[in-house]
DOKOLBA-348668 format. One record per residue (C-alpha): residue in three letters; x, y, z. Coordinates in steps of 0.1 Angstrom, whole numbers, plus 5000, padded with zeros to 4 digits. Layout:
% residues N
alaXYZ ...
END
This chain:
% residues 74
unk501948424949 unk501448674923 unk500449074925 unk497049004925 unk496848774948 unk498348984977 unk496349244966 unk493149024965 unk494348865001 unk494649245014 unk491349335004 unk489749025014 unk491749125050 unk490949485055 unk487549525034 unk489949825011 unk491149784974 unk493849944959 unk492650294955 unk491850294987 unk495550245000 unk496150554974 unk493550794991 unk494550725026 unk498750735019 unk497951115005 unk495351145034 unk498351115057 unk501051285036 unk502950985023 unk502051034985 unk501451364964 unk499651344930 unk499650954929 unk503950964940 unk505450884969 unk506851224982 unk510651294982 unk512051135018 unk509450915026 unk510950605029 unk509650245024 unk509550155065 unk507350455071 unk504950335048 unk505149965058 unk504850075091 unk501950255089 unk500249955072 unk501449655097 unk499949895123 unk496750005111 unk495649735091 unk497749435107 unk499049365072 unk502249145074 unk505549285057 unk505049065020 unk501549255021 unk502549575030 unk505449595004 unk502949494981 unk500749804988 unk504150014990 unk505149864956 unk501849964942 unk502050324958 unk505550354941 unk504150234905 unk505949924906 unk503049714900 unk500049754887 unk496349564891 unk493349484876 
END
C-alpha cells in the first residue's frame, strides 16, 4: 500500500486529512512549528492516535511519519 493510500484510508476512517493530524498534534503539545518536539517519542504519538481515532499501528505510523517529515502527500 503506498503513502497515500494509508493516508486516503485514514481520512476516509476518521472524516480528518493530513493537516488536520498537524493542528491537533500541536493542539496537544506533540509538535512545535510543524516538528515533533524534542522527547516526544514515536509511542506517544501512536498512542494518542490508536486511542482517539481507533487507527491501527500501520496507520498511525503513517500519520507519525508524516508529523516527523518523512513523507509527504498530495
Amino acid at each position: 500500500m503506498s503513502f497515500q493510500a494509508y493516508l486516503n484510508n485514514i481520512e476516509a476512517k476518521t472524516g480528518k486529512g493530513p493537516e488536520d493530524f498537524k493542528k491537533l498534534a500541536e493542539e496537544k503539545g506533540y509538535t512545535e512549528n510543524g516538528k515533533i518536539k524534542p522527547g516526544v517519542k514515536a509511542t506517544e504519538i501512536t498512542n494518542w492516535l490508536k486511542a482517539d481515532f481507533e487507527l491501527g499501528h500501520g496507520h498511525a505510523m503513517a500519520i507519525y511519519a508524516l508529523l516527523k517529515g518523512d513523507k509527504t502527500y498530495q
